[in-house]
N, C-alpha and C positions, 0 to 999 in steps of 0.2 A: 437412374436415367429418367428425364422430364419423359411426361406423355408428348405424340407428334403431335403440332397445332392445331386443335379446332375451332371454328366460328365463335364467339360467344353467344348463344339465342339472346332473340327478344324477351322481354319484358312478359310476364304470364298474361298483360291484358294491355293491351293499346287501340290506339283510336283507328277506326278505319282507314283513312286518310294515312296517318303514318303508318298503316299496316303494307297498302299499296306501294308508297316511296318505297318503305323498306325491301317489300317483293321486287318490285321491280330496279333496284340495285345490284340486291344482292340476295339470291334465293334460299342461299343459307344459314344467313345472320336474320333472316324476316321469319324463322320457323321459333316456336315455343320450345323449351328444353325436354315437355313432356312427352313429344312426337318420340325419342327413344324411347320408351317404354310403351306407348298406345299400342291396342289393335286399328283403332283408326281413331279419325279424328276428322269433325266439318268446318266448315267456314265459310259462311255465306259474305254478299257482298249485294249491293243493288243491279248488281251485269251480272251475277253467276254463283253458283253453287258449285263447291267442290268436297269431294272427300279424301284424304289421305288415307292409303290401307297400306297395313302391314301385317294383318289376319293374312298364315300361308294358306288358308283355304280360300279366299277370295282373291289372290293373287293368283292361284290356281285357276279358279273358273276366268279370271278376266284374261290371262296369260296361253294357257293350255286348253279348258275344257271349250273355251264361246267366246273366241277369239275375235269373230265376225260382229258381235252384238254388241261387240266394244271397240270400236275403231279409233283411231291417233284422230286428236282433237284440232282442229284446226286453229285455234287459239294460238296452238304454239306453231301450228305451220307459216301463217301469216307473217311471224317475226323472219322467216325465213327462207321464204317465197324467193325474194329478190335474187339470191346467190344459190338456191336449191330448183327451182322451179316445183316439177311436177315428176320431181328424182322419184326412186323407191323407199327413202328416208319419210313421204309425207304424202305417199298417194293410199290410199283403204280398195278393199273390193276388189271388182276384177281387174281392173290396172295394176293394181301393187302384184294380185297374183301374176298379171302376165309379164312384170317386170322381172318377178321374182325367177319364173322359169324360165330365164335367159341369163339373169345373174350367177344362180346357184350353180350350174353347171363349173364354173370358172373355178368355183372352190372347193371342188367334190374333191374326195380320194386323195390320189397320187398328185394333184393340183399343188398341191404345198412343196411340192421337191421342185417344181421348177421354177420357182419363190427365190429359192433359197439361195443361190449365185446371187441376186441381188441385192438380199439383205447381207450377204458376206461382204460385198462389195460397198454397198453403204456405212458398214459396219468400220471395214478399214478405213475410207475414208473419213468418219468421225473420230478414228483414232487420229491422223495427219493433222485436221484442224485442230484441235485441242495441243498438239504437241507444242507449239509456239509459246500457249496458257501456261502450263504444267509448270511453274516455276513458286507455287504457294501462295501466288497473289489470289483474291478472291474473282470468282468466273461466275459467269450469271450462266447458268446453267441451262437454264429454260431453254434460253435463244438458243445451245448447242442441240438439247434435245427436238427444238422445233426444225433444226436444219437436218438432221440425221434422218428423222422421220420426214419430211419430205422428200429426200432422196432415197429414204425407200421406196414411195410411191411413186415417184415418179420413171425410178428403174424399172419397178414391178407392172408398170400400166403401162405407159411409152418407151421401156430401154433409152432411155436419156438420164444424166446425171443430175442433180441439182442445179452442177455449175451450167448447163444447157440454158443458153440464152431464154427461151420463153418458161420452161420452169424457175427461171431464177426469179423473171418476172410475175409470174402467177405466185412466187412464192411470196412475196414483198406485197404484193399484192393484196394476200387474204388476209395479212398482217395486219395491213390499214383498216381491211373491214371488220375483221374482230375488234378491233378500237373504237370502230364506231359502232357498231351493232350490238345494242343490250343483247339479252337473253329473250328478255320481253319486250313487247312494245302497245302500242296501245289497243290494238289489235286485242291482247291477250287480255283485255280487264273487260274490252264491248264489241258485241259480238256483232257484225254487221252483213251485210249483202256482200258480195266480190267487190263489187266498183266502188263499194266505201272507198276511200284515201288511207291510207294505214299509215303514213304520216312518220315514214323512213324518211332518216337524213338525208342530205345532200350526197356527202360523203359516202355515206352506205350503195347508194344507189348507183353514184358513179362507181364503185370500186367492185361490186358485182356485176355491172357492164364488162368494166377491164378484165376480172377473172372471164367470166363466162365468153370473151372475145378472144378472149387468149386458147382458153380451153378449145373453143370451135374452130381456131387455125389448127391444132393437135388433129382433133378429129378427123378435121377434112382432110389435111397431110396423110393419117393413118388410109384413109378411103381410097386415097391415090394410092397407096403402098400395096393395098390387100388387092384391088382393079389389077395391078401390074405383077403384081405374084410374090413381091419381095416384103411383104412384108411379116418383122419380128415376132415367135409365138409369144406373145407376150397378154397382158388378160386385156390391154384393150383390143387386140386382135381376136382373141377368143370370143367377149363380149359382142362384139360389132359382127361377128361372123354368125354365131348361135343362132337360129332361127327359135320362136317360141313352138315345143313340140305339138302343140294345140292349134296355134292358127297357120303355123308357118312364118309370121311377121319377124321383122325383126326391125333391131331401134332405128329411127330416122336419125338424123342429125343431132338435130335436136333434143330429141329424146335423148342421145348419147352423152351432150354436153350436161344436160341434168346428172345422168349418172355418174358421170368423171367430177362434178361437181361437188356430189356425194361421196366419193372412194376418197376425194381427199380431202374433207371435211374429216368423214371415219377413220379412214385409215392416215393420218395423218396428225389431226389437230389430239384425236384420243390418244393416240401413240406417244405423241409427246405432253402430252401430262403425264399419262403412264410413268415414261420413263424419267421426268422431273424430279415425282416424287419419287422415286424408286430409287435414286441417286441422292436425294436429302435424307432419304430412311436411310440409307446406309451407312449416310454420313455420319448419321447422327448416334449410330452402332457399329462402332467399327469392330465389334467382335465377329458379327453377323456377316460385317462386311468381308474379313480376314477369310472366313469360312466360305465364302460364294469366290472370292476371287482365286483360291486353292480349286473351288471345283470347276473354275474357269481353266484356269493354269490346265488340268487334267483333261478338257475339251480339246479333242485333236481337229474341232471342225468341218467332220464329218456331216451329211444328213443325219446315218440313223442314231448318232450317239446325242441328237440334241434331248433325247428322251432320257439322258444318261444326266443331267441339267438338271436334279430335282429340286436343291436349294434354289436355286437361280428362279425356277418357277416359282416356290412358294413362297420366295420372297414377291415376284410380282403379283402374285394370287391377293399376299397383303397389301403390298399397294394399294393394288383394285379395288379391295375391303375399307381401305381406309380413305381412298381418295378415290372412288367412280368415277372416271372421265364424264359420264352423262348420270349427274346427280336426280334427276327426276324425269319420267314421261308419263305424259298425259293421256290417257284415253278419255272416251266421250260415252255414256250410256244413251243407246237407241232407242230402250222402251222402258216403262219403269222398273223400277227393280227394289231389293228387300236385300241390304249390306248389314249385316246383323241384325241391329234392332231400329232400325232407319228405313225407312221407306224413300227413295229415290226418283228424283222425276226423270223423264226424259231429258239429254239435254245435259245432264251432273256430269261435272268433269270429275273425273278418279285417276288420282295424281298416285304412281306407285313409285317410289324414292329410294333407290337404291342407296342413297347418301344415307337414310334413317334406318335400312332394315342393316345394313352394313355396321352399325355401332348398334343396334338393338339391345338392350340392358337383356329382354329375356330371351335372345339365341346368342350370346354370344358373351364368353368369362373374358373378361377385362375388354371391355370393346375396345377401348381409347389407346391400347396399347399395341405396337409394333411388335408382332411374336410369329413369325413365318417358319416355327416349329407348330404353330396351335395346328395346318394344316396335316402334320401326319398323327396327331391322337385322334382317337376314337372319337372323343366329344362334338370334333369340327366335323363332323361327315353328316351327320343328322341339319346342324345349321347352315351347313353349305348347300344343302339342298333346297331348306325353307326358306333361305334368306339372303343368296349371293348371287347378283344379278345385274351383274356389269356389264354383260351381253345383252340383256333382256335375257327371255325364255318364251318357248312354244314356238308356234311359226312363223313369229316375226323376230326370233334369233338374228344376232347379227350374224351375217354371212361369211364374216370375217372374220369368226371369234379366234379360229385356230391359226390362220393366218397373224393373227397379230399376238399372242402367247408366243410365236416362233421367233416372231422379230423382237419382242423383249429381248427374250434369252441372247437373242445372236449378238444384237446390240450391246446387253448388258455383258454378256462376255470378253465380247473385244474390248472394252474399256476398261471395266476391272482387272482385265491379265496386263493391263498396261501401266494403270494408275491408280491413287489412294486419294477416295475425294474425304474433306474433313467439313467441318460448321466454320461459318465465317460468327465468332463470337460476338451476342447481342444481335444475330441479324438470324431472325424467327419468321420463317415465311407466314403469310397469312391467306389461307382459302378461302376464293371467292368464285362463284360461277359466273364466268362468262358462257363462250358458245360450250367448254368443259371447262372443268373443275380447276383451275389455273393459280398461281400465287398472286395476289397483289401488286406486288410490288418486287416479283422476281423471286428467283430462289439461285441467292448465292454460296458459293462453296471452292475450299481452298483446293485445287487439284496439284498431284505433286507425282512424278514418274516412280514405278515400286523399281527400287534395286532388283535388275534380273543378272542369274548367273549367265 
């Protein structure tokens, strides 16, 4: 069996100028093939100094130990101001903390159980659409997973369906702007004042208007709902209700549409890369896949047996290993610093890449290879710790990490106990970063209903 697709690197040495182009296309094909095996590695530029780390002790201190002293780089928030604003994806300090203790509340605990109706219910309904498919023509896959995962979230945040008139539109919506919205933008090469021009599309700018106008009719509607007593427990009820325990505040409006902003950015746009490739790995093993669809069949769709789902996890655990929906984030060092044998000014962006520790030559025996048994040996327990971080880690964990491991499995169940996806032959996705880790040019695959007794 071929290894799944990876980028080809660059060139060991190329010209500034094409080093830029290539970054900013495409953040994975612009890396050198050495970054798998570095502990780090620099790269100056005339706007900026960066270093790539993949020392777990340095991930450690910037992640866990001095979290504070290394704050999200506004480099890369700038590409993403327009349609994010001033969310908890891209605020530092005491905002992000005060954002944070209004967020976390929503996903603590027993939080997950009342999820879970709606990812069942999304769940079926991605079975229905697909049924029309299921005849061995080849299906672009993506577009199903990006429809599924939206009607997660949008069940899970407003109890509305997909097919709900303004989510259908906010979902079409984001679509446009992901097409026009690098990753980077110019923003991310020169570092300027706020009222620089950051020199977003036309396109971009309008289609983050229409999200974000869309989003604040939700909002306001929900406002009226919770004022009048009717409305749904649902997290954007819970969010908009929360008080911060520290000051009392809670979100304005606005503040709100940033953060709905964000849930469907994360819980959305990541969900459905997840589950893309999670559906071409299969496809492309249908041993693995014969195996997970058996311990689907066995799933009675219960809450507490999604714990009973261990294949089904560790196949997305490899996913995630193999394709991170967020291939890279940036911190910023606040004061100088000492990264081994490097002296760091203030200022140095320290780029931690989940895409590079994820294939690491020295944490990991056959990186490049699709093996969702490597997670129950002994070997994977030491490197999952040092080096699997698809969530991030420390206190700026995504808040949704468990949340979105349960809508895999739910997802991935209800499809596989219905159908057997295969390779559309000669047709080899190709990874690129956009806003996530996304194909090219689609990821197609033949789906065909399994004979049930």
């Amino acid at each position: 069996m071929s290894l799944p697709p990876k980028p080809v690197p660059r060139a060991p040495r190329v010209s500034l100028w094409r080093h830029l182009r290539l970054f900013r296309a495409d953040i994975l094909s612009a890396q050198p093939a050495r970054l798998y095996r570095a502990w780090m590695a620099e790269f100056r530029t005339p706007f900026f100094r960066s270093v790539l780390v993949n020392d777990p002790a340095l991930l450690r201190c910037v992640l866990k130990e001095r979290p504070r002293d290394f704050p999200k780089s506004e480099r890369i928030g700038a590409g993403l101001r327009p349609l994010l604003g001033a969310s908890v994806f891209l605020t530092n300090g005491a905002r992000w903390e005060h954002q944070r203790r209004i967020i976390d509340p929503a996903f603590e605990g027993g939080k997950l159980r009342e999820s879970f109706a709606a990812m069942q219910a999304a769940g079926a309904a991605a079975v229905a659409r697909l049924g029309p498919l299921a005849d061995g023509r080849p299906v672009e896959i993506e577009a199903q997973a990006s429809h599924a995962a939206a009607d997660v979230i949008f069940r899970t945040l407003f109890s509305i369906p997909i097919e709900h008139e303004t989510a259908q539109a906010t979902f079409e919506a984001f679509h446009a702007h992901q097409r026009s919205q690098p990753l980077l933008n110019l923003a991310a090469f020169v570092k300027g004042p706020g009222w620089m021009p950051r020199l977003h599309s036309r396109e971009t700018r309008a289609t983050a208007r229409r999200i974000r106008g869309l989003i604040a009719g939700l909002v306001a509607e929900r406002a009226e709902r919770i004022g009048s007593g009717d409305a749904p427990p649902d997290l954007a009820t819970k969010i908009m209700t929360t008080p911060d325990p520290k000051t009392g505040e809670r979100f304005s409006p606005d503040e709100m549409v940033d953060q709905v902003a964000i849930f469907f950015l994360a819980g959305h746009e990541t969900s459905a890369s997840t589950l893309g490739w999670t559906l071409y790995l299969l496809a492309t093993h249908p041993e693995i896949q014969e195996r997970a669809a058996a311990e689907a069949g066995a799933f009675s769709g219960a809450f507490p047996e999604l714990s009973r789902l261990k294949l089904i996890r560790d196949v997305t655990r490899e996913a995630l290993r193999l394709y991170p929906p967020v291939p890279m984030m940036v911190r910023e060092t606040t004061r100088p610093e000492r990264f081994r044998d490097r002296v760091l000014k203030r200022g140095t962006q320290v780029v931690l890449s989940p895409w590079h520790l994820h294939r690491h030559e020295r944490f990991w025996k056959d990186p490049d290879a699709f093996d969702p048994d490597r997670w129950s040996r002994d070997e994977t327990k030491e490197s999952a710790r040092r080096a699997f971080l698809p969530f991030s880690s420390g206190p700026r964990v995504c808040p949704g990490a468990g949340f979105a491991m349960a809508e895999a499995a739910v997802l991935l169940a209800a499809l596989l106990v219905r159908y057997r996806f295969a390779p559309v032959e000669g047709d080899v996705p190709v990874p690129v970063a956009h806003l996530t880790v996304r194909s090219k040019a689609g990821i197609r695959l033949r789906v065909t209903r399994r004979d049930r007794a």
